[in-house]
TORKOL-4160 file (C-alpha; in steps of 0.2 Angstrom, whole numbers, padded with zeros to 4 digits, m for minus):
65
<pt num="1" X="m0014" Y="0060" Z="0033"/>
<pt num="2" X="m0010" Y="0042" Z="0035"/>
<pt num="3" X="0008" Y="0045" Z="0045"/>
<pt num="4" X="0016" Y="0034" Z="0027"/>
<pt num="5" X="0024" Y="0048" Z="0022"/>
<pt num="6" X="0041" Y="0055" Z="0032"/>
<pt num="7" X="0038" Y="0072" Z="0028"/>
<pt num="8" X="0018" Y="0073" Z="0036"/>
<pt num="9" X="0028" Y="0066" Z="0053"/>
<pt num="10" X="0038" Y="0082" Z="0064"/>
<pt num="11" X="0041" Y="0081" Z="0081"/>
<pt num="12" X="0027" Y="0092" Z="0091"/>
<pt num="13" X="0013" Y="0083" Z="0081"/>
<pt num="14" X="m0001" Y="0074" Z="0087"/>
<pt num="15" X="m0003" Y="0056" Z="0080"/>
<pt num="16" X="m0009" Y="0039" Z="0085"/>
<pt num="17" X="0003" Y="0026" Z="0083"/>
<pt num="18" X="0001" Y="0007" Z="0084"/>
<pt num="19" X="0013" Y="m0002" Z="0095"/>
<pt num="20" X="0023" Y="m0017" Z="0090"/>
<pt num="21" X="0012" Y="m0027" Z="0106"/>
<pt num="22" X="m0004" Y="m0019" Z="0100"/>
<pt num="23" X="0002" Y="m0024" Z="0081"/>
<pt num="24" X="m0011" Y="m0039" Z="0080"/>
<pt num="25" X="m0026" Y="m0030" Z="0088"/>
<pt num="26" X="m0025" Y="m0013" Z="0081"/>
<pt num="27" X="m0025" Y="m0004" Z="0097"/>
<pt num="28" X="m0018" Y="0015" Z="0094"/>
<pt num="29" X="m0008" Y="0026" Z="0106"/>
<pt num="30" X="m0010" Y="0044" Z="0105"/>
<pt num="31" X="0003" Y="0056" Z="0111"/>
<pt num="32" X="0017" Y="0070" Z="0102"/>
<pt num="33" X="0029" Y="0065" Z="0093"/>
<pt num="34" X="0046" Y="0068" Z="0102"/>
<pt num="35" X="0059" Y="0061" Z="0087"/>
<pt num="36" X="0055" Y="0053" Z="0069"/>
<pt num="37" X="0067" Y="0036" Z="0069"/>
<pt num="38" X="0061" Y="0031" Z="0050"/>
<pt num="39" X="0077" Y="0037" Z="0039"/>
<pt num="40" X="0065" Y="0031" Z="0023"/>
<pt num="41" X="0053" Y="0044" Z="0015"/>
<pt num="42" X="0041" Y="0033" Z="0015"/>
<pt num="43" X="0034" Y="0016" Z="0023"/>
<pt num="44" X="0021" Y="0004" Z="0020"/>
<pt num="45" X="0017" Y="0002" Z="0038"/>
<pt num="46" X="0018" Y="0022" Z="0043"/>
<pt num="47" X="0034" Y="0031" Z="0049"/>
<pt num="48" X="0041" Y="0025" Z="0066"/>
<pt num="49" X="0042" Y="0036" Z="0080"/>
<pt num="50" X="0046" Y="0039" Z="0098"/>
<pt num="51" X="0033" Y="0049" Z="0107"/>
<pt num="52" X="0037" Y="0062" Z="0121"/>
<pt num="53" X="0033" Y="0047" Z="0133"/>
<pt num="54" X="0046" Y="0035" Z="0128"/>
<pt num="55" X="0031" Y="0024" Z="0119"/>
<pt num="56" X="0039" Y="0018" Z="0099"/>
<pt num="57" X="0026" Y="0014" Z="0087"/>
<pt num="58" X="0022" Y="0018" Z="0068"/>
<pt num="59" X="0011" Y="0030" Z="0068"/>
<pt num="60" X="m0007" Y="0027" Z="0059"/>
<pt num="61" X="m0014" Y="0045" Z="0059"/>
<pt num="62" X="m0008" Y="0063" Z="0060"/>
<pt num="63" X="m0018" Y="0076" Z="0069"/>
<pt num="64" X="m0017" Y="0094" Z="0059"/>
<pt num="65" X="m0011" Y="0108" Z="0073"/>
């Protein structure tokens, strides 16, 4: 799963997320998501979230549990 879609985002998931500094490079974050903050179903760029670490970023892939 690519993390476009809202409803392959929950919090307690495992994702990598790219954040808005690391936007240019590419560099991706991985942690749980703590709260989905994209009100669309979908999005282009992935679905923004907060991560259980306070980090915010669109997330670029979702980890099955």
């Amino acid at each position: 799963m690519n993390g476009q879609n809202r409803n392959d985002v929950m919090p307690g998931l495992t994702v990598e997320i790219v954040l808005k500094a690391d936007q240019k490079t590419g560099k991706l974050t991985k942690g749980i998501v703590k709260d989905v903050l994209t009100k669309s179903n979908t999005h282009p760029h992935g679905i923004k979230v907060r991560l259980t670490d306070g980090q915010i970023g669109r997330v670029q892939k979702v980890y099955p549990n």
